[in-house]
BALUM-677097 format. One line per 4 residues: number of its first residue (from 0); for each residue x, y, z of C-alpha. Coordinates in Angstrom, 2 decimals. Example, Ala and Ser with C-alpha at 12.3 -4.5 7.8 and 13.67 -1.06 7.14 Angstrom:
! residues 2
0	12.30,-4.50,7.80 ~ 13.67,-1.06,7.14
END
This chain:
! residues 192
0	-39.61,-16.45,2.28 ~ -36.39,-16.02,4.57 ~ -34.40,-17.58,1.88 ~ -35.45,-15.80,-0.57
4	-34.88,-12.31,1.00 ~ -31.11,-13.88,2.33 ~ -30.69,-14.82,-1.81 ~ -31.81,-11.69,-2.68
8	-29.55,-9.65,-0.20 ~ -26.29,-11.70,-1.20 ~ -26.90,-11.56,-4.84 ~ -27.31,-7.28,-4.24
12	-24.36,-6.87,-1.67 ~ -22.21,-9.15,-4.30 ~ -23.40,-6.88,-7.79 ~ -22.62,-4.13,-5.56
16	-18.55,-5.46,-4.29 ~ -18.09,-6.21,-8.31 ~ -19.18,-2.85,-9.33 ~ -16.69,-0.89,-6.97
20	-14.28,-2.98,-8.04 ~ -14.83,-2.74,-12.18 ~ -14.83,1.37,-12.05 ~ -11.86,2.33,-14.44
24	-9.22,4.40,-12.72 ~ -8.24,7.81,-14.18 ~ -4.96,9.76,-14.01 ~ -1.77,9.54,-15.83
28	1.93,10.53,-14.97 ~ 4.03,10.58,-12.10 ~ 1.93,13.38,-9.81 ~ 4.07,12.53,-6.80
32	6.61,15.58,-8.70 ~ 4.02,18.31,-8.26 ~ 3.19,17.42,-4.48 ~ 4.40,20.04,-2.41
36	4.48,23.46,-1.49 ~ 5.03,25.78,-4.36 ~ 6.06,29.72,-4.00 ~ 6.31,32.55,-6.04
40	7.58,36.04,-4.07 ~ 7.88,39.57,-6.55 ~ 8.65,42.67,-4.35 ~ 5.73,42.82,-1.94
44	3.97,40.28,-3.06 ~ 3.88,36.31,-1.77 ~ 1.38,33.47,-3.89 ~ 1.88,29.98,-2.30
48	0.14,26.81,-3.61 ~ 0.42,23.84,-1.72 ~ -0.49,20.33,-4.13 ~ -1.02,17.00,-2.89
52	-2.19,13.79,-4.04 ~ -6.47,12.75,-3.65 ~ -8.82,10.88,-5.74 ~ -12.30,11.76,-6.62
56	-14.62,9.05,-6.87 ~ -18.01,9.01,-9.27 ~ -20.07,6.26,-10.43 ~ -18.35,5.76,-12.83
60	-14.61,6.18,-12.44 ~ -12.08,6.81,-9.66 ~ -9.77,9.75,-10.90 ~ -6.50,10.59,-9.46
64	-5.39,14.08,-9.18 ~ -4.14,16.50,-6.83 ~ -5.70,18.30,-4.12 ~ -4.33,22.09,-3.75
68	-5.16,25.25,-1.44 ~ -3.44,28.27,-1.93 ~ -2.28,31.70,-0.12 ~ -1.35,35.65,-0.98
72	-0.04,38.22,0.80 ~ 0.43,41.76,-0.83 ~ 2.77,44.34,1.58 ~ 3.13,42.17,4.55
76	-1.20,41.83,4.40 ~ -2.55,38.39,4.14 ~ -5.27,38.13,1.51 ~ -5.88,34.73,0.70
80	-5.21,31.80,2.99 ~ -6.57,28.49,2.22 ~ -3.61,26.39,2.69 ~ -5.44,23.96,5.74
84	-5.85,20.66,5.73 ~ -6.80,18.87,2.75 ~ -8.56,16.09,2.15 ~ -7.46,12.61,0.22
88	-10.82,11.72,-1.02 ~ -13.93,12.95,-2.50 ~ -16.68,10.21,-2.93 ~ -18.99,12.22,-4.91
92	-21.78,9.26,-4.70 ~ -21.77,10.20,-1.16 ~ -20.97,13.91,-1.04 ~ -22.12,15.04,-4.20
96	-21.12,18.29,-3.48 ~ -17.58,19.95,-3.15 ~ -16.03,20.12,0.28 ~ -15.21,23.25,1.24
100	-11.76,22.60,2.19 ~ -10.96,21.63,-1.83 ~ -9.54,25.09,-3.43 ~ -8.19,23.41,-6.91
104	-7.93,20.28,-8.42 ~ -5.53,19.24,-10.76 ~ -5.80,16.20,-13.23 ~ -5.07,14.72,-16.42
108	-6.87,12.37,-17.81 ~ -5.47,12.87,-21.14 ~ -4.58,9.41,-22.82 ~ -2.84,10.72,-25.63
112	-0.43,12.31,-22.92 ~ 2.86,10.31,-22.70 ~ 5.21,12.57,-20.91 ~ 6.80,11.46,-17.75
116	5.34,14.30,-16.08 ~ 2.37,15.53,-17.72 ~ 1.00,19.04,-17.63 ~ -2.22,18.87,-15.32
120	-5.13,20.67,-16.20 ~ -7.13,22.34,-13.10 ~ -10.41,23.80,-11.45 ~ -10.13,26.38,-9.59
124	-12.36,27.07,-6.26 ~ -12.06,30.89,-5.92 ~ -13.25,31.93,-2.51 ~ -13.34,35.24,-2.98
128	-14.39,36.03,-6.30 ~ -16.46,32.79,-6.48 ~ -16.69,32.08,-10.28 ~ -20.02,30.15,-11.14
132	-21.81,30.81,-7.92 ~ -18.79,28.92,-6.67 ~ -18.50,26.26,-8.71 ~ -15.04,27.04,-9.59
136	-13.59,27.74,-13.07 ~ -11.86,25.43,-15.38 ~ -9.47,27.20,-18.24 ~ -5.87,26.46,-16.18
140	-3.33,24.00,-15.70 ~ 0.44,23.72,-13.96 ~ 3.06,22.78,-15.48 ~ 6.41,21.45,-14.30
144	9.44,23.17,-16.04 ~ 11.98,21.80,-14.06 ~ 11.92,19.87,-10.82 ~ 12.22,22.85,-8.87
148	9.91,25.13,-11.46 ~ 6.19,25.31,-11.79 ~ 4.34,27.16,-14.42 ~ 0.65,28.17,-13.07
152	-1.47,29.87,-15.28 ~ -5.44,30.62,-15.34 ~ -7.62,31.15,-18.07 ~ -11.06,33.08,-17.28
156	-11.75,33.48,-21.33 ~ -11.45,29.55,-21.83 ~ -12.91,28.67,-18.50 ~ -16.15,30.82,-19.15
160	-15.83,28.65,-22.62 ~ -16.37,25.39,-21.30 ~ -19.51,26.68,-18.92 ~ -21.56,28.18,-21.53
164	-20.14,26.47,-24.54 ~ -23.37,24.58,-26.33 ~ -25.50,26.78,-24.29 ~ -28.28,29.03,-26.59
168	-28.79,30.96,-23.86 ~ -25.62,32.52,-23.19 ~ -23.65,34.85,-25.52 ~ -20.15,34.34,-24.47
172	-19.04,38.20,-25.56 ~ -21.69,39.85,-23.10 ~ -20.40,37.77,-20.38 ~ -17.97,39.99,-17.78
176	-14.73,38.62,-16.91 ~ -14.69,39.02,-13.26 ~ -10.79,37.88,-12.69 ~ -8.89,36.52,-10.12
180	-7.83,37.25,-6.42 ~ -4.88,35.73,-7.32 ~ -1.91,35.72,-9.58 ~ -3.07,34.18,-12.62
184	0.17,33.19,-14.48 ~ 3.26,32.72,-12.42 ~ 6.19,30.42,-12.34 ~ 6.37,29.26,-8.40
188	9.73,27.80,-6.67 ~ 9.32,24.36,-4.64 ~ 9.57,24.68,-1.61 ~ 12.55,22.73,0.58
END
């Protein structure tokens, strides 16, 4: 009976090494260009994002991406700041929930996408304004314009599209737009 429950536990802890080890691996494009901090300053008003790399892990894929928090300050008054530390990793199939320390997430998983430097598309956690009960809000991406240049730009229409889209029990014109508590279309300076 020993041997038996000594086959049994190899053949499981061996099915189990394969499987990590067969999950396809998501993310195109050279991401190391977005990593940073990014900044973009009009009169009174600062918006900092700060992008690094991190993979999210799920059954069924590991996808690479970038990790991002972000900070505003309107007439010398801090508003925002979630620019602490980040994580590298998100094993969803042992947190299945968000950490709270994850403000956006940028990826692109796009295959068709052949650009050096591909656009990413993103979710964004707002803390304040807490779209979804929190969930954050797709309907963004950044985009590099130069090397020193980053286009950020949100979407609340086409975010609120993919939540209820398919849905029967949501009319997508009664819906309010709540917005943003910050900028949502901006082109940010890197950082030296």
């Amino acid at each position: 009976m020993n041997r038996i429950n000594l086959i049994l536990c190899l053949i499981m802890i061996s099915t189990c090494v394969l499987a990590q080890k067969s999950k396809k691996e998501r993310g195109t494009g050279n991401m190391d260009a977005y990593v940073g901090t990014w900044i973009y300053q009009s009169n009174d008003t600062i918006f900092k994002i700060i992008l690094q790399k991190g993979q999210r892990i799920s059954p069924a894929a590991i996808y690479n991406g970038l990790y991002g928090g972000y900070y505003l300050s309107v007439k010398g008054k801090v508003l925002e700041d979630y620019m602490g530390p980040l994580p590298t990793c998100w094993n969803r199939e042992i947190f299945p929930t968000r950490p709270d320390n994850i403000y956006i997430w940028a990826s692109n998983t796009d295959h068709y996408e052949n650009s050096i430097i591909p656009p990413m598309s993103i979710i964004f956690y707002d803390k304040r304004k807490k779209h979804f009960d929190g969930k954050g809000i797709t309907g963004g991406y950044i985009k590099l314009l130069s090397p020193k240049k980053l286009l950020w730009h949100l979407d609340e229409k086409e975010g609120l599209w993919w939540e209820v889209e398919g849905r029967e029990d949501t009319d997508i014109t009664k819906v309010p737009l709540i917005g943003f508590s910050i900028p949502d279309h901006a082109i940010l300076t890197k950082e030296e």
